[in-house]
C-alpha positions, 0 to 999 in steps of 0.5 A: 500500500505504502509502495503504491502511494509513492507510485501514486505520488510520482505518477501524478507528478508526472502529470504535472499534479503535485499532490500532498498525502495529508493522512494515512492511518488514524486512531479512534479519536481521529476519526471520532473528531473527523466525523464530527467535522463532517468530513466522515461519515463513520465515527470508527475508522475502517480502511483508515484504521491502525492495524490495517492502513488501506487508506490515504487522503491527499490534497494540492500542495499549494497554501490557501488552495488545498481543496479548491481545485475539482480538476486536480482531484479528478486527475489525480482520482483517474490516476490512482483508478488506474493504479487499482485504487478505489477513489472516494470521488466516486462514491454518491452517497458522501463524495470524498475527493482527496480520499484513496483506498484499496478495497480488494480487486474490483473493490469489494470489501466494505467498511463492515468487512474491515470491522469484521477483520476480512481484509483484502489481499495485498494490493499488488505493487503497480506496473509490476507483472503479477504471476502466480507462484507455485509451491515447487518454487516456493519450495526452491525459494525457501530452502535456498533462503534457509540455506544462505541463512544457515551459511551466514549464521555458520550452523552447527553440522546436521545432528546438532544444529536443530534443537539449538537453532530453534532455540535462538530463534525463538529467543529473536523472535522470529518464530512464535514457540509453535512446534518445530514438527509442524508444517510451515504454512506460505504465511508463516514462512512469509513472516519468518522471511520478513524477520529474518530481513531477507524481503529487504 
């Protein structure tokens, strides 16, 4: 999402736009004094919320003309449409202009559904090509990763080495103390990926 808003930021200036990301995630009192405002309709938070930050709000960076420009808005709208964003323009019930969220391909997650803990799938990264991976080449990806990890950490010859690394990794915190018999499932080896800093 992050990534996306950077490209959003870079696109639009490419167009000659020059926008300002005015706010991403908000706390319960944020969003309590926005509704009261007027400029929500919520008094919770949803894809603004912390915890799940699929939203961002922008203006015009030009002092005294923030949000006076509809053709700026429609602009920047039709780029972030293009990007896969959902664009609070378009909504009828309560139009929010500077207002930009990912809502699931073909924008199908609700507010509701935010509060109920279903999000959507990660907002694939924009102009990147999406291929489906398969579990042999997450097999292939995952030993080689554990491979060049187990060779910078200079392990302990097979026999020995489980139990012990185990152990460390626990007290790092990259494993959560789970059974090492159990199967690591795609998520759970994404996580492990993630704390080891190999996705960096």
């Amino acid at each position: 999402m992050a990534a996306n808003c950077r490209i959003f930021l870079e696109r639009c200036r490419e167009a000659g736009l020059n926008p300002l990301i005015t706010g991403t995630v908000r706390d319960d009192a944020y969003q309590l004094d926005a509704y009261n405002r007027g400029a929500s309709k919520s008094k919770r938070p949803s894809f603004h919320a912390q915890g799940v930050g699929l939203a961002f709000d922008f203006c015009k960076n030009v002092a005294g003309h923030e949000y006076d420009d509809p053709v700026f808005f429609q602009s920047c709208g039709k780029i972030g449409e293009e990007m896969g964003f959902e664009w609070g323009g378009r909504w009828k019930s309560f139009p929010d202009y500077p207002h930009m969220q990912w809502s699931g391909p073909g924008h199908t997650y609700q507010s509701s559904d935010i509060w109920a803990g279903r999000l959507p799938p990660l907002m694939p990264l924009y102009g990147k090509e999406e291929v489906e991976m398969t579990q042999e080449q997450f097999n292939q990806m995952f030993e080689a990763a554990l491979v060049s990890h187990a060779a910078k950490l200079k392990t302990r010859p097979a026999g020995e080495w489980a139990a012990a690394s185990w152990e460390a990794a626990q007290k790092a915190g990259i494993l959560d103390g789970s059974a090492p018999q159990a199967p690591l499932t795609r998520e759970q080896a994404a996580v492990i990926f993630q704390r080891l800093k190999l996705l960096e």
